[in-house]
C-alpha distance (Angstrom), angle and dihedral (degrees) to the residues before:
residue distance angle dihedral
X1 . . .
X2 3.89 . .
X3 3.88 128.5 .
X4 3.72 119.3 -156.9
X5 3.62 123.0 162.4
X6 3.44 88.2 -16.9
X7 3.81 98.9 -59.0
X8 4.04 130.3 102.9
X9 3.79 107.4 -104.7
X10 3.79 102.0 164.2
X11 4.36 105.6 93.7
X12 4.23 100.2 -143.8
X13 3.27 118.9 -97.2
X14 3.34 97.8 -119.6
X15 3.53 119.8 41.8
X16 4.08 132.2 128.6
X17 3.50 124.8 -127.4
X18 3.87 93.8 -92.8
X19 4.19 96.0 51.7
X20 3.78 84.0 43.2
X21 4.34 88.1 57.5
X22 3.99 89.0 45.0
X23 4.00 81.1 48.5
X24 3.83 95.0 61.9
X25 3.43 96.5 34.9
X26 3.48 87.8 54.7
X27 4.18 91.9 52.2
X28 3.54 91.5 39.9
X29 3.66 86.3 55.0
X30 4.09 90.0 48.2
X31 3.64 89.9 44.4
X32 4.20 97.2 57.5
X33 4.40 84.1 49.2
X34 3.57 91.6 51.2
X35 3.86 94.5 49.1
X36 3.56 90.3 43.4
X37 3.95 76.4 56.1
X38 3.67 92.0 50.6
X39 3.77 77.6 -131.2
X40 4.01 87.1 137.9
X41 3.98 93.6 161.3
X42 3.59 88.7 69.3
X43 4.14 96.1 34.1
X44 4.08 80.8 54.8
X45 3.59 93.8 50.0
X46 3.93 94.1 48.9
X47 4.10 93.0 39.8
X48 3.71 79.7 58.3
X49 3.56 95.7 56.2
X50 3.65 101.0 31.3
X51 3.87 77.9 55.9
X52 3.78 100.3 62.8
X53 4.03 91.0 42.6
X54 3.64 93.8 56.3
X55 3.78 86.9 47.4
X56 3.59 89.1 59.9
X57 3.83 91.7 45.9
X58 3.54 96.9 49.5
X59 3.67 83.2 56.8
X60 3.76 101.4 59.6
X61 3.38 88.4 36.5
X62 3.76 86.9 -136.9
X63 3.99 91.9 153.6
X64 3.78 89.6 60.1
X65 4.10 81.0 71.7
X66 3.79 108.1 120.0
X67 4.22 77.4 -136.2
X68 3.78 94.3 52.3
X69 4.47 85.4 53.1
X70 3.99 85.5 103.9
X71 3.56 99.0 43.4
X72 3.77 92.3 42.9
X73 3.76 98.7 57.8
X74 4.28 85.9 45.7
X75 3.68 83.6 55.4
X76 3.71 96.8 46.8
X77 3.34 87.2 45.7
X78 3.76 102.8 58.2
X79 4.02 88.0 45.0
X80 4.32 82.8 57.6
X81 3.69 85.6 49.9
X82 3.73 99.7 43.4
X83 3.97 83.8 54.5
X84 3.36 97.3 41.3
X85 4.35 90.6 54.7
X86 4.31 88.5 45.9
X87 3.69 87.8 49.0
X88 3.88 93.5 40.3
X89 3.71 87.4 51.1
X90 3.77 102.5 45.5
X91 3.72 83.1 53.5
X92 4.10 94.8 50.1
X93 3.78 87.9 41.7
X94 4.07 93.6 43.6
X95 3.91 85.6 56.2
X96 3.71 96.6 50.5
X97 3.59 89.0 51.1
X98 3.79 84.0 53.7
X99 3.42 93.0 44.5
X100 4.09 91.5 57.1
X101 4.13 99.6 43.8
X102 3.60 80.6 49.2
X103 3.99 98.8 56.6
X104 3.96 83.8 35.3
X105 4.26 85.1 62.8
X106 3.57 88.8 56.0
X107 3.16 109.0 40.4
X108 4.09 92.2 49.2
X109 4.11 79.8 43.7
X110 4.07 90.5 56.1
X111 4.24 94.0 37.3
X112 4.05 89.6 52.8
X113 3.42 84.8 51.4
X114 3.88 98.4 57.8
């Protein structure tokens, strides 16, 4: 298998439909810890992966299994979080950016002043 950045990006050749689920749930999993890390060369690199294996599950449509109900809603649920941490940290980020222009007013307020 693959290294980039320090993180497996080549899916086994041979895996089922089931070990390829547990696969992406795995990177999902991987890829809400590394944006928690603001690590977001590696979250990009596993997005991109996690990407192409939900492609392929989407296509068999093996989530629509009434077996696969459990895993589904795990999966869905990681996506939701995965959202909810970029969102979460555009907003955090946004505000420091605020934060800055904000000090940069003042302080070109209190040097015209001088």
């Amino acid at each position: 298998m693959s290294q980039s950045h320090g993180i497996n990006t080549a899916v086994p050749t041979e895996i089922d439909g089931r070990e390829m689920a547990d696969y992406l749930e795995y990177l999902l999993h991987r890829q809400v810890e590394k944006l928690r890390q603001y690590d977001l060369d590696k979250a990009v690199v596993l997005a991109e992966e996690s990407a192409g294996i939900a492609d392929k599950l989407t296509q068999t449509r093996l989530l629509d299994e009434p077996d696969m109900h459990d895993q589904r809603g795990r999966i869905q649920k990681l996506y939701q979080q995965i959202s909810l941490t970029i969102a979460s940290e555009r907003q955090e980020v946004g505000d420091k950016l605020k934060a800055i222009r904000d000090s940069l007013k003042v302080l070109g307020a209190y040097s015209s002043t001088k």
